[in-house]
Biopython code that builds the backbone (N, CA, C, O; Angstrom):
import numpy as np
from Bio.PDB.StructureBuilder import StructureBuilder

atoms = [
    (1, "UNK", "N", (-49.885, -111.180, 63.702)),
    (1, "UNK", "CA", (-49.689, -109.811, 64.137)),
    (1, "UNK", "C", (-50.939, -109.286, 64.853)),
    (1, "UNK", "O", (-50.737, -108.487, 65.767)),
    (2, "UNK", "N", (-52.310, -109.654, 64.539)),
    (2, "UNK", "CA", (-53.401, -108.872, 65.183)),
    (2, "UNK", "C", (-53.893, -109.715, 66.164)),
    (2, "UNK", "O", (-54.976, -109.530, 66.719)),
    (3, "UNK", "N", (-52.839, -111.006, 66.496)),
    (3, "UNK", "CA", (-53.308, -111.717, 67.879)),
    (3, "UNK", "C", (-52.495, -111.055, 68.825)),
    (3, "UNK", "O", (-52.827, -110.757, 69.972)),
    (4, "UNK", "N", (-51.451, -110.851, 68.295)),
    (4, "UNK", "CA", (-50.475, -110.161, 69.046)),
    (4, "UNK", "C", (-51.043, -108.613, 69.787)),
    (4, "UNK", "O", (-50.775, -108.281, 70.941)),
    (5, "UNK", "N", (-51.675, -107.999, 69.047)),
    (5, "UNK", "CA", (-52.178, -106.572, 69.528)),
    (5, "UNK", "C", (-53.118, -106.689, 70.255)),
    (5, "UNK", "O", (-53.234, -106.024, 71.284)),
    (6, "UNK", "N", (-54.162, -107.752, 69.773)),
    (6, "UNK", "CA", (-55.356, -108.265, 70.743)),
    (6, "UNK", "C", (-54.621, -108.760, 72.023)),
    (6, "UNK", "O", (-55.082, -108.195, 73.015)),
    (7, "UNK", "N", (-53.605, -109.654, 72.318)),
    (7, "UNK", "CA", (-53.192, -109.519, 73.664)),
    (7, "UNK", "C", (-52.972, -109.288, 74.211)),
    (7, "UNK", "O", (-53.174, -109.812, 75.306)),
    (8, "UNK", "N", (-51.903, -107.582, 73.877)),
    (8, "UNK", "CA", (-51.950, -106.602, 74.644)),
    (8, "UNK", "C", (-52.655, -105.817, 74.889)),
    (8, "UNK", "O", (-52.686, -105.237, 75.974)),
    (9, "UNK", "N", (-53.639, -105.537, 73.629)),
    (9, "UNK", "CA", (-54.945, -104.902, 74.812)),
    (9, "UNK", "C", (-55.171, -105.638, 75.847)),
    (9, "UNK", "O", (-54.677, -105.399, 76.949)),
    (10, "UNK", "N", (-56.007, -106.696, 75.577)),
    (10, "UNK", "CA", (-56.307, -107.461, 76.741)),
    (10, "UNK", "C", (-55.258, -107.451, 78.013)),
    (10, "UNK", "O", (-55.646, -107.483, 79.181)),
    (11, "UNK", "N", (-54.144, -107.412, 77.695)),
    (11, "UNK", "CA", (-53.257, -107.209, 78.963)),
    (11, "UNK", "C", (-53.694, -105.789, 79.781)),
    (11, "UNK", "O", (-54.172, -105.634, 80.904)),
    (12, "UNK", "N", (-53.329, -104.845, 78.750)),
    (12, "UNK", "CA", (-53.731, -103.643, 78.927)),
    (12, "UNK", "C", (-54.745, -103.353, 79.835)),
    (12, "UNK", "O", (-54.455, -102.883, 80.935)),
    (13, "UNK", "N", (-55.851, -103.564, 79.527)),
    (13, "UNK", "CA", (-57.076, -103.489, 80.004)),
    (13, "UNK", "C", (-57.394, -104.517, 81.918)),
    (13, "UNK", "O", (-57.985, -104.304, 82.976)),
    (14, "UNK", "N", (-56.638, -105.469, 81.361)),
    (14, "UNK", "CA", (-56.003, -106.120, 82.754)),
    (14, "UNK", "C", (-55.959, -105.380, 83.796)),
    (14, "UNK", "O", (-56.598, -105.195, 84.832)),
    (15, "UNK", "N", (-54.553, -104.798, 82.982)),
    (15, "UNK", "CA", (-53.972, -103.787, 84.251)),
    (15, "UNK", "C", (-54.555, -103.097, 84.621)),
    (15, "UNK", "O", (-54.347, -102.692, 85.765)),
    (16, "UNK", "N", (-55.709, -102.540, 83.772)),
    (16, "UNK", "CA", (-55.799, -100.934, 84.227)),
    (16, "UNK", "C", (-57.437, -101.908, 85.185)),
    (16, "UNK", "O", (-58.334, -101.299, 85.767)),
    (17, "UNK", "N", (-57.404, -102.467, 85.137)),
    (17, "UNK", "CA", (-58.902, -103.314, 85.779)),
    (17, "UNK", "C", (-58.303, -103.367, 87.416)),
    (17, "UNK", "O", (-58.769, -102.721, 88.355)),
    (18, "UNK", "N", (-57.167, -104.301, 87.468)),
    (18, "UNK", "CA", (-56.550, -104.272, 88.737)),
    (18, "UNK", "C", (-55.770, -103.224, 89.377)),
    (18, "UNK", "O", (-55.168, -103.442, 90.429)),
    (19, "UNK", "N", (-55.755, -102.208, 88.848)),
    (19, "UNK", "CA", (-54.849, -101.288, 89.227)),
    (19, "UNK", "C", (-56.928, -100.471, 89.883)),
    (19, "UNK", "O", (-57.330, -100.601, 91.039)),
    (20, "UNK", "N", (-57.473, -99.999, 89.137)),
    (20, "UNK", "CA", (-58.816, -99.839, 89.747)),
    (20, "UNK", "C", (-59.233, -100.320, 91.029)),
    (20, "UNK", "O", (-59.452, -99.589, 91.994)),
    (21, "UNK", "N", (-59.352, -101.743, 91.015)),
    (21, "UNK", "CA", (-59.191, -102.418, 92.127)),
    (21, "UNK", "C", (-58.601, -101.902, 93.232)),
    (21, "UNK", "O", (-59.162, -101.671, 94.303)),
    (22, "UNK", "N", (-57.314, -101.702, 92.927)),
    (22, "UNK", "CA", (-56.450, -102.105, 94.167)),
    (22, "UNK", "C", (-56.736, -100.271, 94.856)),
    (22, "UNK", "O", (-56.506, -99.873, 95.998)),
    (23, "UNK", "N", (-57.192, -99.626, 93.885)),
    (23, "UNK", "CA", (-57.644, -98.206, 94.165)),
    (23, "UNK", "C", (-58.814, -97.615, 94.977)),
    (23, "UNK", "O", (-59.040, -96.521, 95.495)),
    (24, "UNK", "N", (-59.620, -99.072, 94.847)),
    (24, "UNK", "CA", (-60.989, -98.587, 95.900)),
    (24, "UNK", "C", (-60.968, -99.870, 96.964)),
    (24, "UNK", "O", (-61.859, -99.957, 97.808)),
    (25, "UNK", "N", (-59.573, -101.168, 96.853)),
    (25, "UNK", "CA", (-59.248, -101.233, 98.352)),
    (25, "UNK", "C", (-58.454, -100.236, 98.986)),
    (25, "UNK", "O", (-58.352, -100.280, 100.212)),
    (26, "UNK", "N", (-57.896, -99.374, 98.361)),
    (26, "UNK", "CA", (-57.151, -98.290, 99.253)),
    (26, "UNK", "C", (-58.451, -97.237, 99.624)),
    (26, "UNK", "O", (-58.479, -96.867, 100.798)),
    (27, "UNK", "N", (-59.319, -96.824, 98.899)),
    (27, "UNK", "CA", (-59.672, -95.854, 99.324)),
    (27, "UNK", "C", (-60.782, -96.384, 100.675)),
    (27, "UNK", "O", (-60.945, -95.679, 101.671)),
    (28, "UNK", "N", (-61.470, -97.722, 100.484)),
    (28, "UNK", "CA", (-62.160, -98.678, 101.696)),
    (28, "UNK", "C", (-61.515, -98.229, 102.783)),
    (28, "UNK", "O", (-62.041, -97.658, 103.738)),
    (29, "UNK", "N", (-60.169, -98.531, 102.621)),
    (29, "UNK", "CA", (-59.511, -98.774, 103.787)),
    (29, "UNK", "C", (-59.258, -96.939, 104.546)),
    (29, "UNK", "O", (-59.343, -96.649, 105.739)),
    (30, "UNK", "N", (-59.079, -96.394, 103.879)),
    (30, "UNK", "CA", (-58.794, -95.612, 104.208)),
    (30, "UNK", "C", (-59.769, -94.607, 104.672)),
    (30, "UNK", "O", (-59.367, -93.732, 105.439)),
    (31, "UNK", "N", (-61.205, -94.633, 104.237)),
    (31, "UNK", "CA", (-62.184, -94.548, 105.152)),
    (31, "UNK", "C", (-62.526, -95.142, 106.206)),
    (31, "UNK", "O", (-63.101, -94.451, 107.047)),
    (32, "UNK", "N", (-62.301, -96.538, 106.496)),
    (32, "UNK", "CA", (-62.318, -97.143, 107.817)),
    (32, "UNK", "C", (-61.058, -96.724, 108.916)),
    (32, "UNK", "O", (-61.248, -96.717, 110.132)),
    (33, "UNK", "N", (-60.165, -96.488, 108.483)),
    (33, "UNK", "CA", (-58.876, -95.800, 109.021)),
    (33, "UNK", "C", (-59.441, -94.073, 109.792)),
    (33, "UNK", "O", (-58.999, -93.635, 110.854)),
    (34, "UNK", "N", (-60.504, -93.354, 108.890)),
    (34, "UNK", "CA", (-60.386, -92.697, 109.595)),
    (34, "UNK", "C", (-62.012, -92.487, 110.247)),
    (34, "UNK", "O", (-62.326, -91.470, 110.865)),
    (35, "UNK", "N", (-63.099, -93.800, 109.952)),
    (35, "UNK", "CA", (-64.089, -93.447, 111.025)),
    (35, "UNK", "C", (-63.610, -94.186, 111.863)),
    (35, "UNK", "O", (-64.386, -94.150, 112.818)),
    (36, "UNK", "N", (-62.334, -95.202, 112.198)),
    (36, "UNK", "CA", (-61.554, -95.380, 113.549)),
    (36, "UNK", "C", (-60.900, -94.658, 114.438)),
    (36, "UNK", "O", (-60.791, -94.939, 115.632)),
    (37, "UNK", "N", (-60.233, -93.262, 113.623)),
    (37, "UNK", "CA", (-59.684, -92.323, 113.931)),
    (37, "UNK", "C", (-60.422, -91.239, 114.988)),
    (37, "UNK", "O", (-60.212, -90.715, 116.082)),
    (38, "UNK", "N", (-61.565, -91.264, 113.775)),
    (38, "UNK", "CA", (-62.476, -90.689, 114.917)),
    (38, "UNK", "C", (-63.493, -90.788, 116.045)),
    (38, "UNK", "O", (-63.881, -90.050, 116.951)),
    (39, "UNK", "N", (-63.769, -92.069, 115.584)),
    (39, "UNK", "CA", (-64.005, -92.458, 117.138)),
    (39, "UNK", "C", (-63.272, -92.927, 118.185)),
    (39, "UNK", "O", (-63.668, -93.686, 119.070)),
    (40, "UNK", "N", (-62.209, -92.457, 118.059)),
    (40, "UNK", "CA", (-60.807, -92.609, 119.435)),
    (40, "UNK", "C", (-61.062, -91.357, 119.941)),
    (40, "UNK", "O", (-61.162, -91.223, 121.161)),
    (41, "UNK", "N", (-61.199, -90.308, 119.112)),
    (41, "UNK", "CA", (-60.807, -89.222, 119.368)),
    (41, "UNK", "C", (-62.197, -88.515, 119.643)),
    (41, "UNK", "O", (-61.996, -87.312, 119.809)),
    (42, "UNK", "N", (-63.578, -88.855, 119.752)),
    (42, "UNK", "CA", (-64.571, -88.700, 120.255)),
    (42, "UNK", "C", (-64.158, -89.640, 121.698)),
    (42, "UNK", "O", (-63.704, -88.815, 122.491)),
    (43, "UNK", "N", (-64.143, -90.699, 122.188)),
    (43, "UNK", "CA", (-63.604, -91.592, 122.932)),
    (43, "UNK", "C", (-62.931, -90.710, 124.097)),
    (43, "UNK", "O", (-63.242, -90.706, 125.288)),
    (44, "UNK", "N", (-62.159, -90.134, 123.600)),
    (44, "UNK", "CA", (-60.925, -89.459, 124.242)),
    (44, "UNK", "C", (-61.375, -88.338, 124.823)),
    (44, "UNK", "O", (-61.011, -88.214, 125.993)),
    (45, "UNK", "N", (-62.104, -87.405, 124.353)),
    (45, "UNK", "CA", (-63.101, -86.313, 124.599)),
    (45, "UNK", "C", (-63.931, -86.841, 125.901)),
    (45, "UNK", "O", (-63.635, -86.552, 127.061)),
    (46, "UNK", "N", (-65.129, -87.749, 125.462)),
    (46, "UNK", "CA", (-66.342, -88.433, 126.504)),
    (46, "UNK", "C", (-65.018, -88.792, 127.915)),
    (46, "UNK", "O", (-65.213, -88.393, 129.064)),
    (47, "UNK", "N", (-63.985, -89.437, 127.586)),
    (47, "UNK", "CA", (-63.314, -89.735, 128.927)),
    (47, "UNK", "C", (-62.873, -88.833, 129.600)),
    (47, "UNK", "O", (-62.631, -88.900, 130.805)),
    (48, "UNK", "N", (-62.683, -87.644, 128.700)),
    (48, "UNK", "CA", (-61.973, -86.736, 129.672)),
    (48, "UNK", "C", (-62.970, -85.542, 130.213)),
    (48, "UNK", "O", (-62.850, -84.783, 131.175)),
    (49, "UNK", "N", (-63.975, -85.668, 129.243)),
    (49, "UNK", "CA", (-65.589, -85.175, 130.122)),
    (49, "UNK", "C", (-65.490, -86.002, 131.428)),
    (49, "UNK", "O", (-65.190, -85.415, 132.467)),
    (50, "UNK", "N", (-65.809, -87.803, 131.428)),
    (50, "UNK", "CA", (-66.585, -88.067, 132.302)),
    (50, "UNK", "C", (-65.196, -88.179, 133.698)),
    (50, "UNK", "O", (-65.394, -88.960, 134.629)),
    (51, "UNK", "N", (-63.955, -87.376, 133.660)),
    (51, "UNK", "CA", (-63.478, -87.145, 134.554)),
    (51, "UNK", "C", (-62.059, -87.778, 134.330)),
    (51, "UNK", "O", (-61.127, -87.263, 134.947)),
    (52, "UNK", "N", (-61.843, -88.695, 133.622)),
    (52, "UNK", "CA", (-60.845, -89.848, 133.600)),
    (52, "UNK", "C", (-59.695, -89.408, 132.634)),
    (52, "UNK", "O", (-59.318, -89.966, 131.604)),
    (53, "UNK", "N", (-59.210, -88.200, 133.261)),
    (53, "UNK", "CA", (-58.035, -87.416, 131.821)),
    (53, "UNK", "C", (-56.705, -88.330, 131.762)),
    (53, "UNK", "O", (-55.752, -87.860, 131.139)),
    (54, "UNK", "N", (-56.578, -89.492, 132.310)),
    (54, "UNK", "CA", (-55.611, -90.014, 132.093)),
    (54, "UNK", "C", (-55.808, -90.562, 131.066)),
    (54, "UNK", "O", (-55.065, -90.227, 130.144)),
    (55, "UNK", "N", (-56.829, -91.580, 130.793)),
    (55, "UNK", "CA", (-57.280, -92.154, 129.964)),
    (55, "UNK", "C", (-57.529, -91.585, 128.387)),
    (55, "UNK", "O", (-56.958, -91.824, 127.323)),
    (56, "UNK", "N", (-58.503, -90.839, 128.710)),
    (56, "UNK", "CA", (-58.974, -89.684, 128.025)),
    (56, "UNK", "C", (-57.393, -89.286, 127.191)),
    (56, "UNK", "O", (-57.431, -89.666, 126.021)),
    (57, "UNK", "N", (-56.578, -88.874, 127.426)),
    (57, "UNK", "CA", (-55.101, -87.645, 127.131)),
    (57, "UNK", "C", (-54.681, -88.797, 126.372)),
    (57, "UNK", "O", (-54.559, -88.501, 125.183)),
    (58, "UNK", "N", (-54.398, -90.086, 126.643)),
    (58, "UNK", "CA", (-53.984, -91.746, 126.496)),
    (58, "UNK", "C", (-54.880, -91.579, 124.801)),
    (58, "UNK", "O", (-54.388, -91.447, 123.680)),
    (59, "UNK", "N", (-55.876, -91.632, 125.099)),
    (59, "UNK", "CA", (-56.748, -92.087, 123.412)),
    (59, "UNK", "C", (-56.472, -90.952, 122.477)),
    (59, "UNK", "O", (-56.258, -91.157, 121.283)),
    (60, "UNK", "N", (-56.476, -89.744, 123.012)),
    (60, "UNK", "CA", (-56.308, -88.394, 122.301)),
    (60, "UNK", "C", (-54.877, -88.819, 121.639)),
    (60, "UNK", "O", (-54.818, -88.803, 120.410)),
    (61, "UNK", "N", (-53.506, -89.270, 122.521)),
    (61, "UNK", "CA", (-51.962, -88.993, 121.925)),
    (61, "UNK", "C", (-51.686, -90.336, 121.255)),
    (61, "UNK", "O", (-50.642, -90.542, 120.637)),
    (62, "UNK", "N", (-52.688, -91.274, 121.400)),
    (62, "UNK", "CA", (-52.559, -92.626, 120.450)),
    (62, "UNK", "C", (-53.338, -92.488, 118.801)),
    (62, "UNK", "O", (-53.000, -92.965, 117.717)),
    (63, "UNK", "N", (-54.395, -91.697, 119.163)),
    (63, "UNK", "CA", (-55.062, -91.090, 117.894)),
    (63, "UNK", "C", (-54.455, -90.391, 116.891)),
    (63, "UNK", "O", (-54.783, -90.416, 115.705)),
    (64, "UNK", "N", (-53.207, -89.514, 117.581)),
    (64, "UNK", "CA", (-52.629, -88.093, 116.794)),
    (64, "UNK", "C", (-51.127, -89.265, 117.050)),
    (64, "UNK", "O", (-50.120, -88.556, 117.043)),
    (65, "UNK", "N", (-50.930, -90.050, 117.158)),
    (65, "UNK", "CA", (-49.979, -90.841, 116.704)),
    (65, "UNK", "C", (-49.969, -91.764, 115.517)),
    (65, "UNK", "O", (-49.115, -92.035, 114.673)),
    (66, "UNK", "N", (-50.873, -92.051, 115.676)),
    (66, "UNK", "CA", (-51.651, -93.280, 114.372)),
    (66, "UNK", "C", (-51.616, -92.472, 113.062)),
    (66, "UNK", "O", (-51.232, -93.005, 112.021)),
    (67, "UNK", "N", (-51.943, -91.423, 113.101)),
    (67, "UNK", "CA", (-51.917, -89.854, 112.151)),
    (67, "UNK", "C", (-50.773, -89.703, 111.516)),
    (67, "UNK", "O", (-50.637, -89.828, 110.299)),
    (68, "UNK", "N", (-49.605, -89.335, 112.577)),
    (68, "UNK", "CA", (-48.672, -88.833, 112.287)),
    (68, "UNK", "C", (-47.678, -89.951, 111.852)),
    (68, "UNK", "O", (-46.882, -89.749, 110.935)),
    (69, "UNK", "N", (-47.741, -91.255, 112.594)),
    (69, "UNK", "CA", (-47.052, -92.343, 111.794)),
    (69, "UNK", "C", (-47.761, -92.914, 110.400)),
    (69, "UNK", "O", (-47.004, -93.608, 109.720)),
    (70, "UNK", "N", (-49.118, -92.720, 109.874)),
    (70, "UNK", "CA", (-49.094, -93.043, 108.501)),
    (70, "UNK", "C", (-48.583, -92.038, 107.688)),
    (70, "UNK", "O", (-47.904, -92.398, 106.726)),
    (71, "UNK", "N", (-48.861, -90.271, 107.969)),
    (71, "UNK", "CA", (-48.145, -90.007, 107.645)),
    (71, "UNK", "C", (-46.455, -89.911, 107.065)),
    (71, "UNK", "O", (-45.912, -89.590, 106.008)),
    (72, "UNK", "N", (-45.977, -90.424, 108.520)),
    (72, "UNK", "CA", (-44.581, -89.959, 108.112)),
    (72, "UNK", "C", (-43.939, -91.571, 107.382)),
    (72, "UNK", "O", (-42.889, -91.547, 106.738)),
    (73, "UNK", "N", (-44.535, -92.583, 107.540)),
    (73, "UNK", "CA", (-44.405, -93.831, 106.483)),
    (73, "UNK", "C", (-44.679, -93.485, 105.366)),
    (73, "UNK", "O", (-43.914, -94.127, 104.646)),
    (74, "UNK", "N", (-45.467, -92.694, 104.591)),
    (74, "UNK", "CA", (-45.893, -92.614, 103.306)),
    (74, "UNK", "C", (-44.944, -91.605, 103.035)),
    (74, "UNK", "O", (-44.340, -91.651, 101.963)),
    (75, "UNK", "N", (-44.657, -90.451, 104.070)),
    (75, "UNK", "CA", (-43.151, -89.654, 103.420)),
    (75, "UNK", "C", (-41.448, -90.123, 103.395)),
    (75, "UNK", "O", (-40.372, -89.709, 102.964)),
    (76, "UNK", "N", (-41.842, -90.921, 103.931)),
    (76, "UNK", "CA", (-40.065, -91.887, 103.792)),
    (76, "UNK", "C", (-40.343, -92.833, 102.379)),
    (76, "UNK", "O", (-39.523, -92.911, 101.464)),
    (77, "UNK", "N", (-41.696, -93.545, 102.396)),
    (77, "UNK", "CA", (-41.630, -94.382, 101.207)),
    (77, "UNK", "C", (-41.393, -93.389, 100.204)),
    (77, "UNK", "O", (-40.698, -93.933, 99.345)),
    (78, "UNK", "N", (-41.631, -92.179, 99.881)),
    (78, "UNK", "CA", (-41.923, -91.361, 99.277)),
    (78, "UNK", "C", (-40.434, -90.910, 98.475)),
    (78, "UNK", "O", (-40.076, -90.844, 97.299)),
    (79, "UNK", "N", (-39.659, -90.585, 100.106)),
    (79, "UNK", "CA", (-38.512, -90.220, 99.166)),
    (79, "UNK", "C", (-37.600, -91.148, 98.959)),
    (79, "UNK", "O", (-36.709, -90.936, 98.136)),
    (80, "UNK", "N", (-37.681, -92.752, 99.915)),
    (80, "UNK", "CA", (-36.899, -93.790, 99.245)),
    (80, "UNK", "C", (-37.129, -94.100, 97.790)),
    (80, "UNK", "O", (-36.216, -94.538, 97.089)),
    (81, "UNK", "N", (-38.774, -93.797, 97.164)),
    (81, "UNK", "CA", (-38.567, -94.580, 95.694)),
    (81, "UNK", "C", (-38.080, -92.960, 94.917)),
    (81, "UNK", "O", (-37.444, -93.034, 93.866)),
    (82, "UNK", "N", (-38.324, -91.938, 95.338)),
    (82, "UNK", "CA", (-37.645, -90.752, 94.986)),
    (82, "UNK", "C", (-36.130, -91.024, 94.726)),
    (82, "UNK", "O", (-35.641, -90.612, 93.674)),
    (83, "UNK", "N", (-35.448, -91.621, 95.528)),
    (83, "UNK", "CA", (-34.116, -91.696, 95.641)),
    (83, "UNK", "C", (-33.808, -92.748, 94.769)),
    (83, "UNK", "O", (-32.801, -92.623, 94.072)),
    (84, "UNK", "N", (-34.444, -93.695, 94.683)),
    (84, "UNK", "CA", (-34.233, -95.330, 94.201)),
    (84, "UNK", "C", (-34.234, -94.791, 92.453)),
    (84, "UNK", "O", (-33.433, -95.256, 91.642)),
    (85, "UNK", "N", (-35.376, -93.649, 92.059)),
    (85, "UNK", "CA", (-35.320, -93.295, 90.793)),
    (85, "UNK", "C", (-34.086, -92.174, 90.769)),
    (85, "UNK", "O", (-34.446, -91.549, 89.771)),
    (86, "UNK", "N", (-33.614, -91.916, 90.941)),
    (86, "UNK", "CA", (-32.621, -90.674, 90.752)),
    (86, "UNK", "C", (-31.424, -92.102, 90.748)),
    (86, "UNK", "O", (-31.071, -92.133, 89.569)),
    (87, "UNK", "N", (-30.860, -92.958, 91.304)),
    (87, "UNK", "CA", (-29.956, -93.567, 91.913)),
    (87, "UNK", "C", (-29.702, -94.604, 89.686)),
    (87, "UNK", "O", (-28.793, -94.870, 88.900)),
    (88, "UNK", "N", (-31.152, -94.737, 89.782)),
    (88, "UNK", "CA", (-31.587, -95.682, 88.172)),
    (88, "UNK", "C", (-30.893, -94.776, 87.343)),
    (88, "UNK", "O", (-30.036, -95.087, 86.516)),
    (89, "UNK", "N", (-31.394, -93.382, 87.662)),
    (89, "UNK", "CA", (-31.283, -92.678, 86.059)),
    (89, "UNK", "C", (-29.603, -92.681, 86.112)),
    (89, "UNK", "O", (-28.934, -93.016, 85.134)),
    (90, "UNK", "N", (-29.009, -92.255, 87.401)),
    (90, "UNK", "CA", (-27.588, -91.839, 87.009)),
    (90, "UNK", "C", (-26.956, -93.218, 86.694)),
    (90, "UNK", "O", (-25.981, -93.218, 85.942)),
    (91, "UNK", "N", (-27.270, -94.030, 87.038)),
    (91, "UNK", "CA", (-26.058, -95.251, 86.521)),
    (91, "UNK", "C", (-26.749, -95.933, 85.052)),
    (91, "UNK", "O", (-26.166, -96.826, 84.436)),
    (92, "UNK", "N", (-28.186, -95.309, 84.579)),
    (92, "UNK", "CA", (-28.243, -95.692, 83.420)),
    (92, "UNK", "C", (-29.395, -96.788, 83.305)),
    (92, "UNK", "O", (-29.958, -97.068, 82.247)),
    (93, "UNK", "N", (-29.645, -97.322, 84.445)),
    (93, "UNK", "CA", (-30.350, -98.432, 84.360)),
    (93, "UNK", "C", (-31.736, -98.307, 84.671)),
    (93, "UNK", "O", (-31.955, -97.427, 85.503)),
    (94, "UNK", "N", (-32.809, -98.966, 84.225)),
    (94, "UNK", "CA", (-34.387, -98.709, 84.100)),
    (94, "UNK", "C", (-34.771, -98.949, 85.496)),
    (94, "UNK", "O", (-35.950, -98.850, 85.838)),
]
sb = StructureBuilder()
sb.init_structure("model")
sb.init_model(0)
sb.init_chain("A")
sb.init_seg("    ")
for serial, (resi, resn, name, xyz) in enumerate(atoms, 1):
    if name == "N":
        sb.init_residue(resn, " ", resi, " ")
    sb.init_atom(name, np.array(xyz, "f"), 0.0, 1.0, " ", f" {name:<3s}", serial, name[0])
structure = sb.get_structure()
């Protein structure tokens, strides 16, 4: 019985080790996501200073795209597992 409890701590503690993990590769990433962000969008500025607004307008609406599509991916995943749990509870199943 107390190998048994000792292994689920140890599991326990597992998880919560890799779940940590996987929490400061998200947050890595997600600082590099946005000193990329912003240097497009400094980028985009200097081009359309140094005259070249095609270009320039080009880095600005690829910048505020990149934005708005992680956004709106994280709000669809959002309400698919939203839905996926409502869909569990009514038929009963975990």
């Amino acid at each position: 019985m107390e190998q048994e409890k000792r292994q689920h701590e140890d599991f326990v503690e597992l998880t919560k080790t890799e779940l940590k993990n996987n929490a400061d590769k998200v947050n890595k990433g997600q600082n590099y996501a946005l000193i990329v962000v912003c240097l497009i969008v400094i980028g985009g500025f200097v081009m359309i200073h140094l005259g070249h607004d095609a270009g320039g307008i080009a880095s600005l609406l690829v910048a505020a795209a990149s934005v708005a599509g992680i956004f709106l991916s994280r709000y669809n995943r959002g309400e698919n597992n939203l839905s996926r749990t409502e869909s569990q509870r009514e038929s009963g199943g975990t």
